[in-house]
C-alpha positions in Angstrom: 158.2 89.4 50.3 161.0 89.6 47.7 160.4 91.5 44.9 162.0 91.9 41.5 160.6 94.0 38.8 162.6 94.2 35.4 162.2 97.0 33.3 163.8 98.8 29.8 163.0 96.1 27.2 161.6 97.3 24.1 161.9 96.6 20.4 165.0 97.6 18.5 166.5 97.4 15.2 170.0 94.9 15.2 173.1 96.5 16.0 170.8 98.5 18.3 171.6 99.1 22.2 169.3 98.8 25.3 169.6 98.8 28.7 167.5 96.6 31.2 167.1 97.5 35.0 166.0 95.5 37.6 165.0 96.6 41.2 165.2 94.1 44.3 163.6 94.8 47.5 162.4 92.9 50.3 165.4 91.0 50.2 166.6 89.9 54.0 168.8 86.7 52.9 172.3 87.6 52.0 172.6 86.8 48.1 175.6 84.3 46.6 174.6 86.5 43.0 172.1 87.9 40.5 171.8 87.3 37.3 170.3 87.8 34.3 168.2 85.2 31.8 166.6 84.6 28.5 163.6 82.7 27.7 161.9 82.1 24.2 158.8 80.3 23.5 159.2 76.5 23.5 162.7 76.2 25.1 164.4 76.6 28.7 165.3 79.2 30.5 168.8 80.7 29.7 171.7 82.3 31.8 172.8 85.3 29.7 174.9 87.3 32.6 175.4 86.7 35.9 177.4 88.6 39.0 178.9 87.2 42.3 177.3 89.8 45.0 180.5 89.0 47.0 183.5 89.9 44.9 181.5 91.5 41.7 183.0 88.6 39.2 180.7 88.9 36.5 180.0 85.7 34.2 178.4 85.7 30.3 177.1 83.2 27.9 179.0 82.9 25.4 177.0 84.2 22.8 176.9 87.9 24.3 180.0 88.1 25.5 182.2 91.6 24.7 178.5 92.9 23.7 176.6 92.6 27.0 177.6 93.8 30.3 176.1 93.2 34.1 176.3 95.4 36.6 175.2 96.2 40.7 174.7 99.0 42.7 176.5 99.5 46.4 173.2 98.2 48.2 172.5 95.5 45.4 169.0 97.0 45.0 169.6 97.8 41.7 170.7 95.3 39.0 171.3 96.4 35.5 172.1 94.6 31.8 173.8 96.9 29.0 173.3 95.2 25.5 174.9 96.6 22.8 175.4 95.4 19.3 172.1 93.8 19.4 171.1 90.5 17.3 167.7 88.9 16.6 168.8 85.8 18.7 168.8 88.0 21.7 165.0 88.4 21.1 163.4 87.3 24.3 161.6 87.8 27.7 164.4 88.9 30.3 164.2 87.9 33.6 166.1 89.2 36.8 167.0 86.8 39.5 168.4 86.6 43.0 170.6 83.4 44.3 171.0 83.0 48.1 173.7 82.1 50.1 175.4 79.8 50.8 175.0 78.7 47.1 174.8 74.9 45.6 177.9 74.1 43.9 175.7 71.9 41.9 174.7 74.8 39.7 176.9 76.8 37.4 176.6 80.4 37.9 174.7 80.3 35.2 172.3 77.7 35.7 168.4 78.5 36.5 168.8 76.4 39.5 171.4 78.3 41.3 168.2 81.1 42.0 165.5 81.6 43.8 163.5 84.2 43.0 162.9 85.7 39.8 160.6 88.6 38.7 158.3 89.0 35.9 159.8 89.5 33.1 160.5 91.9 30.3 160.5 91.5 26.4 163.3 92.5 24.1 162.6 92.2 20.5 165.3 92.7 17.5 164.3 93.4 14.6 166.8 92.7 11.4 
């Protein structure tokens, strides 16, 4: 059973940093990517940062670019998201997910759709 468990959120002031982990396991399909998304009450889920598992290329929304930064371990069990420069608009539940492979071209890299799993969740909150 694939399992992915965020954690690190927490509530900061702006301009604030924060680091968010995720650990995978129970993983046996080889993985196109993970990524990383946003969600706020009453609107879609959001692709904040997302990484190709086989060349590393790392992908960001716009609006956290040169602020956020994705990251993998060797054995991809461990996912991570450095924010820095925090704003309130990157208040949210967090959510880590795992694409498999081969993956749809259909789906951006940083669309919902391109992933399969997802864990639970974990709140950031920035405060101005």
């Amino acid at each position: 059973q694939v399992k992915l468990l965020e954690s690190g959120g927490g509530s900061v002031q702006a301009g604030g940093s924060l680091r968010l982990s995720c650990a995978a396991s129970g993983i046996t399909y080889k993985r196109c990517c993970m990524g990383w998304f946003r969600q706020v009450p009453g609107k879609e889920r959001q692709g904040v940062a997302s990484i190709y598992m086989y060349n590393y290329e790392a992908y960001y929304a716009d609006s956290v670019k040169g602020r956020f930064t994705i990251s993998v371990d060797n054995d991809g069990q461990t996912l991570w998201l450095h924010m820095d420069n925090l704003k309130p608009e990157d208040t949210g539940i967090y959510y880590c997910a795992s694409g498999k492979s081969p993956d749809s071209a259909h789906y951006s890299i940083l669309a919902p759709g391109k992933f399969q799993d997802w864990g639970q969740g974990t709140q950031v909150t920035v405060s101005s």
